[in-house]
N, C-alpha and C positions, 0 to 999 in steps of 0.2 A: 290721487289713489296711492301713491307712494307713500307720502305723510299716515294718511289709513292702515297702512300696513304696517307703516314703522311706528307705530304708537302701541299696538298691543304686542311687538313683539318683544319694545324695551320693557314693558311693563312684563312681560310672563318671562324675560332674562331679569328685572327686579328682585322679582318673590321667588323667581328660581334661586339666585343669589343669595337670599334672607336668608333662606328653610337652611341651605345649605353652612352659611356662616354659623347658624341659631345652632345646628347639627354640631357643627366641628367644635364650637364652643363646649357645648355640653359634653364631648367624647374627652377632648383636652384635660379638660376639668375634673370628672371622672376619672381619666388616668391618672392626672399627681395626684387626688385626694386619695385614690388608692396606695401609690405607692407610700405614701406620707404615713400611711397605715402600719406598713410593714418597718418590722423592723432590724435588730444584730444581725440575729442568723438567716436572711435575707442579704442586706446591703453588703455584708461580710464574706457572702458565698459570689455575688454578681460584680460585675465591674458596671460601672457607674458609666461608662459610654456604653456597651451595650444597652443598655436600660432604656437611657434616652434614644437612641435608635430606633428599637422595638415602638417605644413611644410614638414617634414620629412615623415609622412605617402604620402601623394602628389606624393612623388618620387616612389612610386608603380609602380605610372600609367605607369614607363619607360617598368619597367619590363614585364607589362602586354602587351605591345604594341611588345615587346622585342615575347613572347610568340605567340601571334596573327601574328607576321609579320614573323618569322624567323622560326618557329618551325609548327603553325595551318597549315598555309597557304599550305604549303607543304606538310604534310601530308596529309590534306584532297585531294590533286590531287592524291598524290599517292591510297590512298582504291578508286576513282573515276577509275585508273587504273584496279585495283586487280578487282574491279565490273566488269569491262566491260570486262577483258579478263578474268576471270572465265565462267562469262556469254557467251561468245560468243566463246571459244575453248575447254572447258569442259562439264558445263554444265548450261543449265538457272537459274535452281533449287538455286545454290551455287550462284548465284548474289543474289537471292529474300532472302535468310537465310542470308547473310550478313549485305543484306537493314536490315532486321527484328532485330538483335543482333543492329543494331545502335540503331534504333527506340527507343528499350526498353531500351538502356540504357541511351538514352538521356531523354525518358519518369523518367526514376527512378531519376535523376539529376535535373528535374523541379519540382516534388511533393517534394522535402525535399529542392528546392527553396524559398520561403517563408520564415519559419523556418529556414532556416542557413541565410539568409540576415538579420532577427533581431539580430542574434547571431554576425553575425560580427557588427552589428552597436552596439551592448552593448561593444564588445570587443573593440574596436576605441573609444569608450566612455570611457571605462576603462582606456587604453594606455594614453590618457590626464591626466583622474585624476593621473595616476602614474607621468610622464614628469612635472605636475604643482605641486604636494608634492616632487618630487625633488630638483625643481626650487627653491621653496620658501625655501626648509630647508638647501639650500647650500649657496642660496642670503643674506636670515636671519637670518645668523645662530648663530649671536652676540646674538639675540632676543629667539634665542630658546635658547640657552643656559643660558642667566642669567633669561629668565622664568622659566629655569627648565622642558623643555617639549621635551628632547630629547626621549623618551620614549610614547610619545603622537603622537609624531608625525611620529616614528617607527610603535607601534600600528595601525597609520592610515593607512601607505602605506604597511605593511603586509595583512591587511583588503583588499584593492584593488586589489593586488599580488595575493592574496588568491582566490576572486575574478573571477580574467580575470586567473588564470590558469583553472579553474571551467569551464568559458565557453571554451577556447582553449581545455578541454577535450570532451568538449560537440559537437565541432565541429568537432572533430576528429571521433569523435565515429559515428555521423553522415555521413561526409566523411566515414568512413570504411562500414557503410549499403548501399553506395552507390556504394562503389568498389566491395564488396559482392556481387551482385546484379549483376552487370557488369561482373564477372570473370564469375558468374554463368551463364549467358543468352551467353557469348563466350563459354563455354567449351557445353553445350546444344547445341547450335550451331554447333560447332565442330563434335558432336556426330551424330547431323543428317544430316548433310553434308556427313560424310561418309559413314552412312549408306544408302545415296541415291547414292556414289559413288560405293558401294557393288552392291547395286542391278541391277546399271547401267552394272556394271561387268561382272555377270548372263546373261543379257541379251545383253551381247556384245555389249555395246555401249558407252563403257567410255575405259578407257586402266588406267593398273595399273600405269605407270609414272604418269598420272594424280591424282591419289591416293596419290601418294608420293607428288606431288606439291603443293597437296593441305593441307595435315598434318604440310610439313615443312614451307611452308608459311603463312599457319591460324596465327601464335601468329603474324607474321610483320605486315599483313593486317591491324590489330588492333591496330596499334602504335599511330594512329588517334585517336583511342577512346581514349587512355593514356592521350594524349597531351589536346584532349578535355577535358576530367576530369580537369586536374591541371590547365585549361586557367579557367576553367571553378570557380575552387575552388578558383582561385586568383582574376577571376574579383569578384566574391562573395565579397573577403576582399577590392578591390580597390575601387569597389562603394561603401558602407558602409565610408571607408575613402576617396574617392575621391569625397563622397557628402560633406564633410566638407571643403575639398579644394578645390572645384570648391564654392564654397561660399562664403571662402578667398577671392578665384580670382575675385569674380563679386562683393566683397561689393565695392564698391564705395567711392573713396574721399571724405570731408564733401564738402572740399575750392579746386578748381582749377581755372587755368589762363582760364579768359574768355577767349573769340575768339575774337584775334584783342586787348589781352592785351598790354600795353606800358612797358618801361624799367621805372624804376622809376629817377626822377632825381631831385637830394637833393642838396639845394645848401644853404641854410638858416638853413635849419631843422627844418621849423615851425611844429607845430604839434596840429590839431584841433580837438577835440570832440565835434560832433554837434548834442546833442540831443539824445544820446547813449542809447540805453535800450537792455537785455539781458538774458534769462534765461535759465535755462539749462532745454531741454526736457519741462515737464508739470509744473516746481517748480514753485516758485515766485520767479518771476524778481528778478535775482543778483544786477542788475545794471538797475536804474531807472532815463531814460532821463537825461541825465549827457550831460553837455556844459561845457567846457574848451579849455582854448587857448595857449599853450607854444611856445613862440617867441624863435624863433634861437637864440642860447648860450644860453638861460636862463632856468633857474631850478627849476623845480613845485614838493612837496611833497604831495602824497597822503597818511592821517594817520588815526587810529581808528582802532575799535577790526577788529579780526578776522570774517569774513562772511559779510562783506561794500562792496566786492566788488571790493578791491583794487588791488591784483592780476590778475582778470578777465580782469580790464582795460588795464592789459599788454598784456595778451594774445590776445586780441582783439587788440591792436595793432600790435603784433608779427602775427596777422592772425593764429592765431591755431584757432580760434572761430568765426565766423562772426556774428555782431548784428543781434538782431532784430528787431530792428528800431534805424533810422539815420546814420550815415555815419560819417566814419574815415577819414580825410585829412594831407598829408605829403607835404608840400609846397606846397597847393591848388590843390593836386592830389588825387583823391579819392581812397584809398589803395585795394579797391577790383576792381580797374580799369588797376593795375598795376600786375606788373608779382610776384609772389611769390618770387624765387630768387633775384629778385632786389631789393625786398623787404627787404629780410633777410639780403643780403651783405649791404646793410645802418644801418642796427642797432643791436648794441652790447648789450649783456644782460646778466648782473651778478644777475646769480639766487640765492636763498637762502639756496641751499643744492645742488651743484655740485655733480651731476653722474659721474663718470668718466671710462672709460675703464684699465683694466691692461695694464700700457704704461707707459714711463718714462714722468716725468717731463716736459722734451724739447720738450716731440711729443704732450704732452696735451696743455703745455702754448700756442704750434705753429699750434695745430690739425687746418685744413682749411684755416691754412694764411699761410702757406711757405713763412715764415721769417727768416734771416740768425741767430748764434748766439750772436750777438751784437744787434740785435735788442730784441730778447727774452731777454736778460740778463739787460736791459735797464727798458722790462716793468716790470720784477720782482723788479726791484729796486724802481722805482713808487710803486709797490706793496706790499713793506717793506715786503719781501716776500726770495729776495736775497740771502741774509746772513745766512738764516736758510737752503737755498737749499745746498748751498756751503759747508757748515758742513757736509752735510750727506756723509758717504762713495766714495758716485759712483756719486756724486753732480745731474747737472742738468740729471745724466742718469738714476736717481734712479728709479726703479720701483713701482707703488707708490701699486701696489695690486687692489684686483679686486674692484670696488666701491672706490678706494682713502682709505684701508682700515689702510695702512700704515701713515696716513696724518689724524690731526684733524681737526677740522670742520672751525677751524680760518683758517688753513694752507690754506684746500682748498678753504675757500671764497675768498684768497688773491692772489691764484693760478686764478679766474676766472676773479678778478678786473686787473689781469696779462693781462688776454687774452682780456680784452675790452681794455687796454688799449693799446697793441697789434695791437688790431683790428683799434684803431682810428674810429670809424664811424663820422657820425656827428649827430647822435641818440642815447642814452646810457642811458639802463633800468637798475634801482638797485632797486632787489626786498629783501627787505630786507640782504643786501650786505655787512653789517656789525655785524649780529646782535650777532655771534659768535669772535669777536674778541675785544680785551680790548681797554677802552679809549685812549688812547693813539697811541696807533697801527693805532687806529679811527682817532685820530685827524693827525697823519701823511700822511694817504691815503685821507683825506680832502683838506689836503696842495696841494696832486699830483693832484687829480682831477680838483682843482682851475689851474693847469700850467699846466698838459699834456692835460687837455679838455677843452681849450680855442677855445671859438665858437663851443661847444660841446651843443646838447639841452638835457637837464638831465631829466628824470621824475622817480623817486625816489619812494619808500615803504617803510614805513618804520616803528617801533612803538616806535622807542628810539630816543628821542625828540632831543636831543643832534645832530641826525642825519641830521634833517632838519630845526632845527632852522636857520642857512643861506641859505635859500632856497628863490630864489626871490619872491613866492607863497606858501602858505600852501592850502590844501584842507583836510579840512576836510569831511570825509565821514560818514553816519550812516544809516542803513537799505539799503544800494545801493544808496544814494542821496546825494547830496551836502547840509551838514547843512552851513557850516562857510567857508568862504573863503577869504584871506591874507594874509600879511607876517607874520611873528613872531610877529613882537611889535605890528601890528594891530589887531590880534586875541588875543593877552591879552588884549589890550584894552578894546574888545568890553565884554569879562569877561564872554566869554561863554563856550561851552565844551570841547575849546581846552585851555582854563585858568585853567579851575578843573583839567582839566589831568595833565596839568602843575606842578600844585600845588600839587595835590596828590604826584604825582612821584618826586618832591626836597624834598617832607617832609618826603617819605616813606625812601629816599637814600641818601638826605643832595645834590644831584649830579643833572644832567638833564637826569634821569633814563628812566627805562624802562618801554612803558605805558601797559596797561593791556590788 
């Protein structure tokens, strides 16, 4: 008989299992392809532990649904049972006392309703700050450590910890006034139940089997109210968190493919800025009505301090940002007329601080181009990059650590001039692509660029002159605006602020240094 029973119960804990696994899969899944969605002015506004947080709080919702569908649902048929045959084979009385024992204790679960939903939404507030002082102090931990704030930053997430156990007692304690309350309005219950089944007795009109049915059956009756409690106490916690994930879920994209977007198709690589203007939110204009024109194969530098704008122009053309006035063109196709993906697959972008995942060398140089190892090995060598991979231990399979932690900053610039060159586009951004590695290193990755990006359109960032002195165009930038624009010998000509910079930076370094 045992065996009997334990055979359909592992099998309905199975498929119980499945539905639920199959569930949380799909919610998972669902969330990164969402965020993966989103982009700048998203990632740029959130911290990246919160994020993941909310992520993982999100997955409540399985459980709660888990609760409601597999456990609620059922029990409440069942006391719908216990009501209706108490009532109508015993006695009436014992249906109306059971309604009653619900009432009150669903009444006692709404009045401390209020009150325990601000508590779980400080507790979900707390859970973040905990998940984003993790985050940061494991991401930066170079930074707390040679600040000296490994103790600061202990102090802060003890503070938190301190915190959110304060309300998780607070809710407990609450929860327990509520079970209290509940145990108490059953066993009251209970008590006048029999005493009306006593008096029934007396006057011959109940039978003691029904006495007994009704004692050993009271506590099952009420497994409903159990189960209501704890669906009840968890949707508490998932709304509270499932308001910050369903918030997730509904912010919106800044940039998606219109309807009836085109495939982009690059065959020149021309690349237009007609009239560009930009700001972020309420600021001033980053980038103020900017025209320029880079002809297929040819190579335009944008230079000048920090905050001209020169960056932004990248991203506005990589589409992380769309203008706010005028329009971006890629071989006379206007880039928000075209698909995002086609977008990206045309052009290659050596950033100026490579992120990298903990992954070998070969999966980064290769990450989205499935390239064989002759091919990688090819562009490491354009990337004078080769010979120092080769040295290492476990060469191309070396793990480089979480963030590239195991690699300096030259390595990994030359690790990403790897993967543009890799990539071959016929578009290839250098946002400051060399500003970490020595002259020489420089003027060799100059060389490859000149032969492996033949008929390659280059638009460059850059503040070490050295950089783009062979650039078919300079632009000069200042306040977001095109002050000066030419080649090299024509902007010293004309003896204006790309002469001074000029001039500063050979006198300050005797070299074609670095501007300020």
């Amino acid at each position: 008989m045992a065996l009997l029973a334990f055979v359909p119960n592992r099998f309905n804990s199975c498929i119980k299992g499945h539905v639920i696994e199959c569930l949380m899969r799909n919610l998972k899944e669902h969330a990164l392809r969402h965020v993966m969605t989103l982009l700048m002015d998203f990632h740029s506004n959130n911290s990246s532990g919160e994020v993941l947080e909310v992520m993982v709080l999100g997955e409540r919702y399985i459980h709660l649904a888990d609760s409601l569908i597999l456990d609620l649902i059922p029990s409440a048929i069942d006391i719908i049972t216990f009501v209706v045959y108490f009532s109508h084979f015993i006695d009436a009385y014992i249906g109306l006392i059971i309604i009653d024992v619900i009432v009150i204790h669903i009444w006692t679960e709404l009045v401390k309703n209020p009150k325990l939903f601000r508590m779980h939404q400080d507790y979900s507030t707390n859970r973040c700050k905990e998940s984003q002082i993790k985050y940061d102090t494991v991401t930066y931990w170079d930074l707390v450590k040679t600040a000296n704030c490994q103790d600061q930053e202990w102090r802060g997430y003890s503070f938190v910890l301190v915190d959110s156990n304060k309300l998780g007692l607070q809710i407990k304690c609450l929860q327990l006034f509520a079970g209290l309350s509940g145990e108490g309005s059953k066993a009251i219950g209970l008590a006048i139940s029999v005493l009306v089944l006593l008096l029934r007795l007396t006057q011959d009109t109940a039978s003691v089997g029904g006495l007994f049915i009704l004692i050993g059956s009271w506590p099952n009756t009420f497994t409903f109210i159990g189960y209501l409690v704890r669906t009840y106490n968890m949707l508490m916690g998932c709304l509270s968190a499932g308001e910050r994930f369903s918030k997730l879920l509904q912010t919106k994209p800044s940039i998606v493919d219109k309807k009836g977007a085109t495939h982009l198709e690059v065959t020149a690589g021309r690349v237009e800025f007609d009239n560009v203007s930009f700001s972020y939110a309420d600021d001033e204009p980053t980038v103020k009505k900017i025209s320029f024109t880079v002809e297929g194969g040819k190579t335009v530098a944008l230079i000048r301090p920090t905050g001209s704008g020169k960056s932004t122009l990248l991203n506005l053309l990589k589409r992380f940002i769309d203008p706010s006035k005028g329009s971006i063109k890629i071989n006379s196709q206007n880039i928000s007329n075209v698909t995002l993906r086609s977008l990206q697959e045309n052009i290659a972008v050596v950033p100026q601080n490579l992120e990298v995942p903990n992954k070998s060398i070969r999966e980064i140089v290769s990450y989205g181009l499935h390239a064989n190892d002759v091919k990688i090995m090819e562009s490491c060598k354009a990337a004078s990059i080769h010979e120092r991979i080769v040295h290492c231990n476990a060469g191309y399979n070396t793990v480089v650590g979480k963030g590239g932690i195991k690699l300096s900053g030259g390595k990994r610039q030359r690790i990403a001039i790897a993967r543009a060159f890799l990539k071959n586009s016929k578009i290839l951004l250098l946002d400051e692509a060399t500003s970490a590695i020595d002259n020489i290193t420089e003027k060799s990755i100059r060389e490859s660029l000149k032969s492996q990006g033949k008929g390659q359109t280059i638009l460059t960032v850059a503040h070490r002159l050295s950089t783009v002195k062979g650039a078919d165009e300079i632009i000069f930038l200042e306040n977001g605006e095109v002050k000066e624009r030419g080649s090299h010998t024509e902007l010293l000509n004309q003896r204006g602020s790309y002469y001074e910079m000029w001039t500063v930076t050979d006198n300050i370094d005797g070299t074609e240094g670095v501007g300020s």
